[in-house]
N, C-alpha and C positions, 0 to 999 in steps of 0.2 A: 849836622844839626838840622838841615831842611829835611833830610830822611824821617829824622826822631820826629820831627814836627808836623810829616805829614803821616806817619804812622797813629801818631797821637790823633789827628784831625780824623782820620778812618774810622777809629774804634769808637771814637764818640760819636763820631754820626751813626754808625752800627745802632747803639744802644737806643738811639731817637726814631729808627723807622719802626711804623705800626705794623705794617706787614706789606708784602710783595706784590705783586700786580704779575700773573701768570704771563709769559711772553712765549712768541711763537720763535723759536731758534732754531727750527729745520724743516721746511716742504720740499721735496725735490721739484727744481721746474714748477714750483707754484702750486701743483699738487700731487697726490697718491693715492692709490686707490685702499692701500693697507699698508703697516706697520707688525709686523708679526714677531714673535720670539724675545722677548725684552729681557735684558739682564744689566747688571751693571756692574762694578767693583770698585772701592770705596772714593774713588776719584774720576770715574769715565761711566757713561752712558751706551747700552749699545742694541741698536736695533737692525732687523732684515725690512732691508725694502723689497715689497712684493707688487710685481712679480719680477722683477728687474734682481732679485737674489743678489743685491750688495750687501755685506755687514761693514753698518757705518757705526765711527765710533764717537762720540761726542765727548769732547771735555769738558775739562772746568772753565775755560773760555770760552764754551759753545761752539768752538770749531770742530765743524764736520770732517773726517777723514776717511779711506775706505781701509778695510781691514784686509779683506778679500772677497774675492765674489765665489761665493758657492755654487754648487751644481745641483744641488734640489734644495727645496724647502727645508729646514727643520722643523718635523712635525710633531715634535714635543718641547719639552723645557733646554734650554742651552744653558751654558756656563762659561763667563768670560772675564777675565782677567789680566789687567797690564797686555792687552792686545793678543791671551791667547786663548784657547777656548778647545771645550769638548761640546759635541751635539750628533743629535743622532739624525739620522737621513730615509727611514723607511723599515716599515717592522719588518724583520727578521734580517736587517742586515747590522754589520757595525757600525759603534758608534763613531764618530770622527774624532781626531784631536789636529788642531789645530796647532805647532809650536812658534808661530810669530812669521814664518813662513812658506812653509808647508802642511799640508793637511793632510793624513794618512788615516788608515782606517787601524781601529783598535781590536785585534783578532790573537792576540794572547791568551787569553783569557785573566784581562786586567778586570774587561766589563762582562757584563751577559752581551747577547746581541739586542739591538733595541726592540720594545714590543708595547702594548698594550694595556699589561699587566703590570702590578706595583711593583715584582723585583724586575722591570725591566725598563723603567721608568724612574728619572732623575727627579724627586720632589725638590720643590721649589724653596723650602727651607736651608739651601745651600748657604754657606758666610765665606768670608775669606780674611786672612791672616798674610799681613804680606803678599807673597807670590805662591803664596799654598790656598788654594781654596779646599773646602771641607763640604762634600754632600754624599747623598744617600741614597738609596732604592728603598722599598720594605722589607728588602733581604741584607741588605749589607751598608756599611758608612765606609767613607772613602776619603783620601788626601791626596793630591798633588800638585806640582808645578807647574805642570803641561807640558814639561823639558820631551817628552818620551813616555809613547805607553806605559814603559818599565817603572814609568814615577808614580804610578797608581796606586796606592796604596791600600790596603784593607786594614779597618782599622779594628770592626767590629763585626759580628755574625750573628743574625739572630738564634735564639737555640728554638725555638717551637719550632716546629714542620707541620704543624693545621694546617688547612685553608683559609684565610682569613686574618690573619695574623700577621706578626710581622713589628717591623720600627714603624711608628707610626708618630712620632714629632720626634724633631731634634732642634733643641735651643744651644745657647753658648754662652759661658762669662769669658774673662780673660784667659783663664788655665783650667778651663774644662769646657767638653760636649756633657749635657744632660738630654738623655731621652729616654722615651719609652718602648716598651718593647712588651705586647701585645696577645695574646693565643685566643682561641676559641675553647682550649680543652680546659672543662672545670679542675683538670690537675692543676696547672701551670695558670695561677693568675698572673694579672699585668704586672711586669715590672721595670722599677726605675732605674737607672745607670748611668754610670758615668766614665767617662773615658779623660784620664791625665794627657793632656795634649802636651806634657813634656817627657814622661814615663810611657805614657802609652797603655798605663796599666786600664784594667777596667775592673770596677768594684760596684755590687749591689747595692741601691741607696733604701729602696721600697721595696716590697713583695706583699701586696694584701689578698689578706686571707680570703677574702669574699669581693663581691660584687664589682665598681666597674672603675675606671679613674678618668681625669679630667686633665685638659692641658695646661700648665703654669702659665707665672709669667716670671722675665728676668726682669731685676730693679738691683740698681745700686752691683753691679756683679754678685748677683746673688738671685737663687731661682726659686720661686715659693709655688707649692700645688696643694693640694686635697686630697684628701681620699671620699670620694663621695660614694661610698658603700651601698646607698639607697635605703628606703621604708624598712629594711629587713634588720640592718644595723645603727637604728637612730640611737641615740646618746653615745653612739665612741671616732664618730670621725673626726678628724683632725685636719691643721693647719699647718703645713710643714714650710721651713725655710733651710736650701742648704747652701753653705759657703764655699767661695770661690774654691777651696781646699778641698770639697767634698762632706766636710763636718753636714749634719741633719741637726735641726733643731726644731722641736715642739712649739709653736705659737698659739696654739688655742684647743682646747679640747671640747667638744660638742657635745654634754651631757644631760641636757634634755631627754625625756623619753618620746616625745614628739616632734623630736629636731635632727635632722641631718646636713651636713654642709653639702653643696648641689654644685658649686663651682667655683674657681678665682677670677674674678671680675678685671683685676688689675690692683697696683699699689701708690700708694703714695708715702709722704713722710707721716702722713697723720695715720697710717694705716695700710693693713691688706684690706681691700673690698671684694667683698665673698657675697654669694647667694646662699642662703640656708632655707631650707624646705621643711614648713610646718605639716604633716600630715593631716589638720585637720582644716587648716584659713590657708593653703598657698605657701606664696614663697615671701623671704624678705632681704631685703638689702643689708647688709653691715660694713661695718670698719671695725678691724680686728687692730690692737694695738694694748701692750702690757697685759696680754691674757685674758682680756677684757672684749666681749663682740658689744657693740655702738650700734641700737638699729634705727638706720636713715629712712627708714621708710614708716615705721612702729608697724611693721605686716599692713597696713589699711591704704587706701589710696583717697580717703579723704581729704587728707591733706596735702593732696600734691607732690606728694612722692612716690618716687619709681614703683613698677609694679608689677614682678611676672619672672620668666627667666628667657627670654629672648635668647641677647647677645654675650656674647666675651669681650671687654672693653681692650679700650687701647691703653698702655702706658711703656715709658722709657726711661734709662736710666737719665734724662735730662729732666723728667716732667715732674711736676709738682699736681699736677689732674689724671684723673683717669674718664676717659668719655668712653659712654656704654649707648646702644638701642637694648631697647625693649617697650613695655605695654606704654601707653601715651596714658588716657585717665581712668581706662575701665579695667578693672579687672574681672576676666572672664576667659575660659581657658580658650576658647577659640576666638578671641579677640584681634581682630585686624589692624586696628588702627596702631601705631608703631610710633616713639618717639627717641630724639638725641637726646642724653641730658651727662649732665656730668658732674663732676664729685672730686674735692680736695680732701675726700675722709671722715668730715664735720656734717652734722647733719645741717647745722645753717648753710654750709655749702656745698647741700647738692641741690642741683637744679636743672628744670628740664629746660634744654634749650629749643628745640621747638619740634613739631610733628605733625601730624595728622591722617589720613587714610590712606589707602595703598598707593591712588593713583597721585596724591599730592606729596606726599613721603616716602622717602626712601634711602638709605645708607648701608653701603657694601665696604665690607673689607675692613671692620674695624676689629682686628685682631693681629698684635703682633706676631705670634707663633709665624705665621705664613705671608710672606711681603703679593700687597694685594692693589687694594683700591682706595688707600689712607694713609699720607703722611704724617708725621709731626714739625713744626717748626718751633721748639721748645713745647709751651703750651700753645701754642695755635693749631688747629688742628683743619689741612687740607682734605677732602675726600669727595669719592667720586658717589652723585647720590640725586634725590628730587627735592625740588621747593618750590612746590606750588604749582609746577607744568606736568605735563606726565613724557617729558624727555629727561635723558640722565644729562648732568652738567658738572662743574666743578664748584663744590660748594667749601666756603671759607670760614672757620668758627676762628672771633678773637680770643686767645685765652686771657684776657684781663677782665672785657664785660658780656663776651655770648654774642655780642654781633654777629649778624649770618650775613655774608655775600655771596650772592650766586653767579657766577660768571656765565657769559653768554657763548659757552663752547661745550660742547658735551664729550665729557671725559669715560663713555660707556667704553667698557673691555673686550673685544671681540675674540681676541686668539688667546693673551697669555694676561695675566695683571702688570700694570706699567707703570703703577705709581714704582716709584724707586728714590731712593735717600740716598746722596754722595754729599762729598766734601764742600760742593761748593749750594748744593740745594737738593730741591725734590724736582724730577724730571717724570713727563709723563707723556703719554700719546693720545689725544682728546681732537674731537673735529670739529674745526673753525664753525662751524653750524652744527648746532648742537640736533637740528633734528636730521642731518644728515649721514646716513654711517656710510658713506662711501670715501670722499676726501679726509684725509686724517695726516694731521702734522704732529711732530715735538714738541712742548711747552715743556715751561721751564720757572722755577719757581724758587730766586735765589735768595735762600733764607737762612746762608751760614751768621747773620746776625742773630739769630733767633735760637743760640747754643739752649739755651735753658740753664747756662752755667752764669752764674754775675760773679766778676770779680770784689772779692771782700779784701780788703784790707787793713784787717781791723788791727788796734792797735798791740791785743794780745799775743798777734802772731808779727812782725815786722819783720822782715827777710829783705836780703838783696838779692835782687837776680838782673845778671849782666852776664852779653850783650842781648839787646832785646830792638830789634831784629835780631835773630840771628843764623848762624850755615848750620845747627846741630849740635853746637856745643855751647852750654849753661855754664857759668859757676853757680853758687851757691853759697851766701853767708848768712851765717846766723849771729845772733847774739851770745855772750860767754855762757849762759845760763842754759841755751837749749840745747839738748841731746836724744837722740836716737828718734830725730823725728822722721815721719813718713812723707814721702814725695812719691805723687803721683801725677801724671800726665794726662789727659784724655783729650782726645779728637772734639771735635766741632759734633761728628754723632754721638758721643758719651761714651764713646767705646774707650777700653782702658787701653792706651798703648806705652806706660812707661811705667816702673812701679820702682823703689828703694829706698828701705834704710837710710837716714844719713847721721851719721854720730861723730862728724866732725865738725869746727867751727865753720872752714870753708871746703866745700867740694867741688870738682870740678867734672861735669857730666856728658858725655857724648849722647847726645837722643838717637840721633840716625835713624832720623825721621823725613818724609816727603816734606816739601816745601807746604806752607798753609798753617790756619789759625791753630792754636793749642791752646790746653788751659791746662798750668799746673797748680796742685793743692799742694800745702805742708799743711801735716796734721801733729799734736799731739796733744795726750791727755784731753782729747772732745774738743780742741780748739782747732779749728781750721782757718786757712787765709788760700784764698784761689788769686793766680795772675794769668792773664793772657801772656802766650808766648806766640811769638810770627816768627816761622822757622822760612828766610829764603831758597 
């Protein structure tokens, strides 16, 4: 009973804090001259102390531990995982793998040898599933465990052979990689694909006929882009969304003859948020929903709304906002001055949250495709940026009223981006003096309160679920009248890790999942009810 009762006391204080207060959780020795090579995997933190070449690993407790000490820098991207990791050590020699104890050089030819060039270079879009991480070059995608070079996997191969070309993003839902895949020759335009991460199969999603394409985003497991064909092809580009399945689906057709879509901004429930490009007044803002484009701007910046095409916004499958940069109040094509603002889809609710000129404004890395310089904390949105000084620092948006706080650290990125999302928050490398770039510690920003999931329990849906704590194993009861409803799981990042069927009255479910907060949905017939699950 004391346990249920302090479980109980946790979550509701969860639900009550406004937001974090960044803490410093690692200086060696009081300080360091750098932090290089940042990675992390969806429960641990992990950085190279330089020049001291330890890889520490940071948990969800913020305990420090060493991994192993290396023998040169990694002087590109790493990859690391439940304590094991690939990284490269110097162009033209092998990559390392690391398996938990040993560090051996990879000369199979699982990898190329490291280099400078994009197929020889791990892009930073890397995820991980388990104890499989999943990343890429611009010549090939990859799987493995770290058990042994021989766990390398190839999973995809690009077909161009230009210069220039290549995989050039890769996203993920639950049961699929979506990415593109790139050329120079007007034969072979950009095309979209997808790879069955339980078949393995790969099948063509897009191929257009003309002009150029743009990066999605993922929402809700499900990945939405454009085809932004440009001036040449106004009135027929499209809004596509495809399902975790692969399924494509039409969401909006662009048939103006003075209209082209230009971008995916981000999503929310009230909408996709796109740029569309008028050839004759600029660009404008929308929210695309029932086939229907919403524009939050009316094309004029009279009225205070967004103006231009800047940025690519942020959003998740936890947020209900998408925050974008772009033009502050002028529009003018070589306009300077830069603003945040953001948007629930509603034109009443977009709004700029504040800006101004280059040396008083500034905001990096708000785009999901590529983990950078901006977290999320549900809708709170952390990022590394200017307000009002001309040093970078670590700037704080509330997502309930646009409050800015600007902390007195400056989170500027020297080697690699360090903003990073795990289980238990967002962890980052920023120096205790923010006009300092020599001293630089780990901060830490524990916002696993801030799911962006609220437990609903409405009266429509009422379920038992017991034990709660629990080691991994759920039942599940329903009432005589429900059947074939859906059960779904998701992490604290929104990432899906449990999905089934249930069409009986009681089930009884193994998660075999890490210990840490969940939230499971039953859905049926458009009724949903979400519960926290605390799996010890």
């Amino acid at each position: 009973m004391t346990k249920q009762l302090l479980t109980a006391s946790i979550l509701f204080c969860l639900t009550l804090i406004g937001y974090a207060q960044p803490t410093n959780i690692y200086q060696p020795n009081g300080s360091t001259t750098n932090f290089g090579k940042v990675t992390s995997d969806s429960l641990n933190y992990y950085v190279v102390n330089y020049p001291a070449l330890t890889l520490m690993k940071i948990d969800g407790s913020n305990a420090a531990t060493l991994v192993t000490t290396l023998t040169v820098d990694p002087f590109q991207t790493m990859i690391w995982n439940n304590g094991k990791g690939i990284y490269p050590v110097a162009n033209g020699s092998p990559f390392k793998l690391f398996d938990g104890s040993v560090a051996t050089d990879i000369t199979g030819g699982q990898l190329p040898m490291a280099g400078y060039t994009g197929d020889k270079v791990i892009s930073g879009d890397y995820f991980h599933k388990g104890n499989y991480t999943y990343f890429r070059t611009s010549d090939k995608i990859y799987k493995t465990d770290y058990t042994s070079a021989t766990s390398i996997q190839t999973l995809a191969v690009k077909e161009n052979t230009g210069f220039g070309g290549g995989i050039n993003e890769m996203q993920h839902t639950a049961n699929s990689i979506i990415y593109w895949e790139v050329t120079t020759s007007t034969v072979a335009p950009p095309q979209l694909k997808r790879i069955d991460l339980t078949s393995g199969n790969i099948t063509k999603i897009d191929s257009s006929t003309t002009g150029s394409y743009d990066y999605g985003a993922v929402y809700n497991n499900e990945y939405y882009y454009c085809t932004p064909f440009g001036p040449g092809s106004v009135g027929v580009s499209k809004v596509y969304k495809v399902s975790d399945n692969g399924t494509k689906t039409i969401l909006y057709t662009e048939t103006a003859l003075n209209k082209n879509l230009l971008r995916i901004i981000g999503v929310t429930p009230n909408g996709v948020i796109a740029i569309i490009a008028t050839t004759s007044t600029g660009k404008e803002y929308v929210s695309i929903s029932g086939g229907v484009a919403t524009p939050l701007n009316f094309n004029t910046v009279a009225n205070s709304r967004p103006s231009g095409d800047v940025g690519v916004g942020t959003s998740r499958t936890t947020n209900s906002l998408v925050y974008f940069v772009t033009l502050d109040t002028l529009y003018t094509v070589n306009s300077s001055n830069k603003a945040l603002w953001v948007t629930d889809g509603t034109l009443a609710g977009t709004k700029k949250v504040f800006g101004g000129t280059p040396t008083t404004f500034a905001a990096d890395g708000l785009t999901t495709q590529f983990p950078g310089s901006a977290e999320h904390c549900g809708n709170d949105l952390y990022f590394n940026g200017k307000n009002g000084a001309n040093a970078e620092r670590l700037i704080y948006v509330n997502g309930s009223n646009y409050n800015v706080t600007t902390y007195p650290i400056g989170s500027g990125v020297t080697t690699q981006p360090s903003f990073r999302k795990t289980a238990s928050g967002i962890t980052l490398v920023a120096a205790p003096n923010p006009t300092s770039s020599a001293a630089k510690a780990v901060y830490k920003v524990s916002c696993s309160a801030f799911s962006g999931i609220e437990e609903n329990t409405s009266a429509q849906l009422l379920f038992d679920l017991f034990p709660n704590p629990t080691n991994g194993q759920i039942t599940i009861k329903l009432p005589n009248d429900f059947e074939n409803c859906k059960l779904t799981v998701h992490n604290i990042l929104g990432e899906l890790v449990y999905s089934k069927t249930i069409s009986e009255q009681s089930a009884v479910i193994n998660l075999e999942l890490k210990p840490g907060l969940y939230f499971s949905s039953l859905e049926r017939n458009g009724q949903k009810t979400t519960k926290k699950i605390i799996v010890e």
